[in-house]
DOBA-871212 format. One record per residue (C-alpha): residue number from 1; residue in one letter; chain; x, y, z. Coordinates in steps of 0.001 Angstrom, whole numbers, plus 500000, padded with zeros to 6 digits. Example, Ala and Ser with C-alpha at 12.3 -4.5 7.8 and 13.67 -1.06 7.14 Angstrom:
<sites>
+-------+--------+---------+--------+--------+--------+
| volum | drenba | vexdren |     c1 |     c2 |     c3 |
+-------+--------+---------+--------+--------+--------+
|     1 |      A |       A | 512300 | 495500 | 507800 |
|     2 |      S |       A | 513670 | 498940 | 507140 |
+-------+--------+---------+--------+--------+--------+
</sites>
This chain:
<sites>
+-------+--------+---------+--------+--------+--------+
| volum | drenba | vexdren |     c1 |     c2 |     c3 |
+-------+--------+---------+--------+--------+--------+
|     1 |      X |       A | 499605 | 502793 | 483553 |
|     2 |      X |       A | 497845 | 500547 | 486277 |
|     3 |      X |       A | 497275 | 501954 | 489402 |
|     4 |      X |       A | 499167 | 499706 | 492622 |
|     5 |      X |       A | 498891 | 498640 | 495900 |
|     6 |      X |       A | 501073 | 498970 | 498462 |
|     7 |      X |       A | 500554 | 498012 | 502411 |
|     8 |      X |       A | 502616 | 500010 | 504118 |
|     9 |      X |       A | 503794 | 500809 | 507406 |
|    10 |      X |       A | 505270 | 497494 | 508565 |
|    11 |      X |       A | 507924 | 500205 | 509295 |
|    12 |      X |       A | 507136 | 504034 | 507877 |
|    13 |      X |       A | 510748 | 504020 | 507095 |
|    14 |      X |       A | 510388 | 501251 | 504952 |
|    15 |      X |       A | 507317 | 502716 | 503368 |
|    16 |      X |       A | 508468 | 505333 | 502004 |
|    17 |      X |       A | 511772 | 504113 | 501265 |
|    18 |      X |       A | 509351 | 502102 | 498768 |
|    19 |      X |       A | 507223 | 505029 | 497929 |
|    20 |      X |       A | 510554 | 506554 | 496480 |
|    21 |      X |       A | 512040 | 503948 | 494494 |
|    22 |      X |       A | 508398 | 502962 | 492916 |
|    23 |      X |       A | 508107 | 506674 | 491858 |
|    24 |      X |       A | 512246 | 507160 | 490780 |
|    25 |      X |       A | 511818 | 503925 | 488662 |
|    26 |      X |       A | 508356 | 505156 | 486708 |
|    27 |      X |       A | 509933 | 508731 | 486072 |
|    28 |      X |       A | 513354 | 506873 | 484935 |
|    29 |      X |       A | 511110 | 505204 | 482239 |
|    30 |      X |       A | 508164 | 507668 | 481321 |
|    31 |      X |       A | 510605 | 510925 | 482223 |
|    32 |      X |       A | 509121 | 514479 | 482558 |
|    33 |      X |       A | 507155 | 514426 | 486207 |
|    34 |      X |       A | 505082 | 511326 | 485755 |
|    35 |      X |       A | 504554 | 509320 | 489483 |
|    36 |      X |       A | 503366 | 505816 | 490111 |
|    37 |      X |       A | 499274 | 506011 | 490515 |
|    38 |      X |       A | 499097 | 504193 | 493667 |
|    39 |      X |       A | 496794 | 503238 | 497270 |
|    40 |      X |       A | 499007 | 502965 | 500118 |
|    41 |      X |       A | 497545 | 501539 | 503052 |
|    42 |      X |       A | 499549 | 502303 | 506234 |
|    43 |      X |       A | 499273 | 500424 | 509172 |
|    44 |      X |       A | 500463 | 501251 | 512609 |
|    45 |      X |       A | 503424 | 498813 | 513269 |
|    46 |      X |       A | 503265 | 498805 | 516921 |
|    47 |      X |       A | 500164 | 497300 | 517121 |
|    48 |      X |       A | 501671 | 494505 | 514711 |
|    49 |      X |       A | 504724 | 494202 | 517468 |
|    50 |      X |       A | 502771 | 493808 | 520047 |
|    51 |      X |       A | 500863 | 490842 | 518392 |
|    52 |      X |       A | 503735 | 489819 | 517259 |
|    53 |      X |       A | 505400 | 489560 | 520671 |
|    54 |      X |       A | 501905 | 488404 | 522160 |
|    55 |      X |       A | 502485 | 485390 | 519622 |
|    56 |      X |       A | 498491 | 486360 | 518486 |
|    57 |      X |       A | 499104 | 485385 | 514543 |
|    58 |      X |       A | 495161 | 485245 | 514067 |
|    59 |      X |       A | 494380 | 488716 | 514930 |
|    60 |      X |       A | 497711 | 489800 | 513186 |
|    61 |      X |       A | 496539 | 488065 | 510129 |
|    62 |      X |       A | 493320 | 489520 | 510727 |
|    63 |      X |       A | 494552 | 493225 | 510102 |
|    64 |      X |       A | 496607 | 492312 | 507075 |
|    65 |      X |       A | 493371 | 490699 | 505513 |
|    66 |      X |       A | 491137 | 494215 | 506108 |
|    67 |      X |       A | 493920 | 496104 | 504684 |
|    68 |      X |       A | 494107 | 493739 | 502013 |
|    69 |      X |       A | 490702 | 493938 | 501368 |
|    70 |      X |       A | 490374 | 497713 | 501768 |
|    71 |      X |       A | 493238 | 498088 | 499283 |
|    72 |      X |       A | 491274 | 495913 | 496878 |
|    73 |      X |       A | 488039 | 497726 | 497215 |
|    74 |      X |       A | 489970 | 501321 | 496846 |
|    75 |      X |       A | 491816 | 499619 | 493532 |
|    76 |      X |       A | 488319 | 498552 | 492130 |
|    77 |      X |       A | 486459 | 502055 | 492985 |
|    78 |      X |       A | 488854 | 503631 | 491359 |
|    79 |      X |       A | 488929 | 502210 | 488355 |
|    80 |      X |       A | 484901 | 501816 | 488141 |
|    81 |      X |       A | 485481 | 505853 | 488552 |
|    82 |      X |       A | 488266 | 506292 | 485634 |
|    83 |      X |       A | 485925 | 503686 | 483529 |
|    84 |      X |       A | 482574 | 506539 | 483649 |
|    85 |      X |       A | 484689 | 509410 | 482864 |
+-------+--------+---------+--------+--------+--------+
</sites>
């Protein structure tokens, strides 16, 4: 199974409200105790508010990009790691 990527904490509620249903959905179809290999990145969501509210879309966009890109680079260094075992 690939390994996903999942930015969370737009809301933690919401995270792991997504955490759940990715994991429910991969044991309805594997059964037995398999889970969803995943990297969550979780961002603090008041600091999103506030830029939100401060109307500062660059710097908002900013933060979504290095969690993007940090979500990426965990996704490829793990599977450089799985490909040398």
């Amino acid at each position: 199974m690939k390994k996903i990527g999942l930015i969370g904490g737009m809301s933690w509620e919401s995270t792991a409200l997504y955490y759940q249903h990715i994991n429910r959905e991969v044991a309805r179809r594997q059964g037995g105790l398999h889970s969803a290999p995943l990297h969550l990145i979780s961002l603090d969501f008041q600091e999103i508010a506030d830029l939100q509210k401060q109307g500062d879309w660059d710097r908002m966009t900013g933060i979504l990009q290095t969690a993007a890109r940090q979500l990426a680079d965990g996704l490829s260094r793990s599977r450089d790691a799985l490909d040398h075992r």
